[in-house]
Each structure stands twice: as C-alpha cells, then as structure tokens.
C-alpha positions in Angstrom: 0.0 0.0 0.0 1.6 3.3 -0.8 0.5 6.6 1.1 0.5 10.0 -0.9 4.2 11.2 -0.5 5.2 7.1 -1.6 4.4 6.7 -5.2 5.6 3.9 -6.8 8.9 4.4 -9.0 8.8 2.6 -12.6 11.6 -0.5 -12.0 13.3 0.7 -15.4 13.4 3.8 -14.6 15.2 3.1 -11.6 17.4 1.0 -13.4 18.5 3.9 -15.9 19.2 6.3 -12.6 23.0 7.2 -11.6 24.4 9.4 -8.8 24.4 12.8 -10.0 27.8 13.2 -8.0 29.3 9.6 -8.4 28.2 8.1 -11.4 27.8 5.0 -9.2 24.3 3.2 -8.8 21.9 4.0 -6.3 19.5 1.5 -4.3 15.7 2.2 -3.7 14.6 2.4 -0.1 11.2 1.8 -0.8 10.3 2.5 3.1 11.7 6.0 3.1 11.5 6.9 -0.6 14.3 7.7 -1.7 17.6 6.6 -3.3 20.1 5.9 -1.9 24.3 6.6 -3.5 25.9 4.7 -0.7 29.6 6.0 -2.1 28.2 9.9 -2.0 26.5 9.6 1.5 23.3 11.0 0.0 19.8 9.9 0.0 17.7 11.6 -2.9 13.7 11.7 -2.4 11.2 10.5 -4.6 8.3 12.8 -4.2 4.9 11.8 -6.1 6.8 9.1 -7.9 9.4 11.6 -9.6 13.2 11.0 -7.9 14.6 14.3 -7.0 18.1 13.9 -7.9 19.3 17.5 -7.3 22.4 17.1 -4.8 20.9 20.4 -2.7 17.8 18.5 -2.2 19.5 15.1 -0.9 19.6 14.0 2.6 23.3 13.8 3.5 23.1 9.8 5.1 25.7 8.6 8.1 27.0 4.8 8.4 
C-alpha cells in the first residue's frame, strides 16, 4: 500500500538512474522513498513518484 508522499517508482526507470555526484548506482529504499548513493552519503527523495536527484535537495546519510 503506498501513502500520498510514496508513489511507486517505474523498475526501469530506476534501473537507468546514476548518482548525479558519483556516477555510481543508487539502491531504492522503498520504506523512506528515496535513493540511496551509498559512495556519495546522499539519499535523494522521490516525491509523487518523480526521484529528485538535485544534490541540494539530498539527505546527507551517516553509516
């Protein structure tokens, strides 16, 4: 079941999506809706389905 701020992302669309900063892949939290580039540290959000891959608007992540 997906609430209003967690559309669902298209899989190949997901697929085609690279770290703005990296170049690396990213992986989909589907709980928190976002992507994750594990090398960056960021966490980009999805918002109505459409990923938000501006750096300013990622979530800086900590291990």
């Amino acid at each position: 079941m997906t609430t209003a701020n967690q559309s669902p992302v298209d899989p190949k669309l997901l697929e085609m999506l690279l770290c703005p900063v990296t170049k690396d892949t990213l992986e989909y939290d589907r709980e928190n809706s976002e992507l994750i580039s594990r090398k960056a540290g960021l966490a980009y959000p999805i918002r109505d389905g459409i990923p938000i891959m501006l750096p300013d608007e990622a979530r800086v992540i900590e291990d």
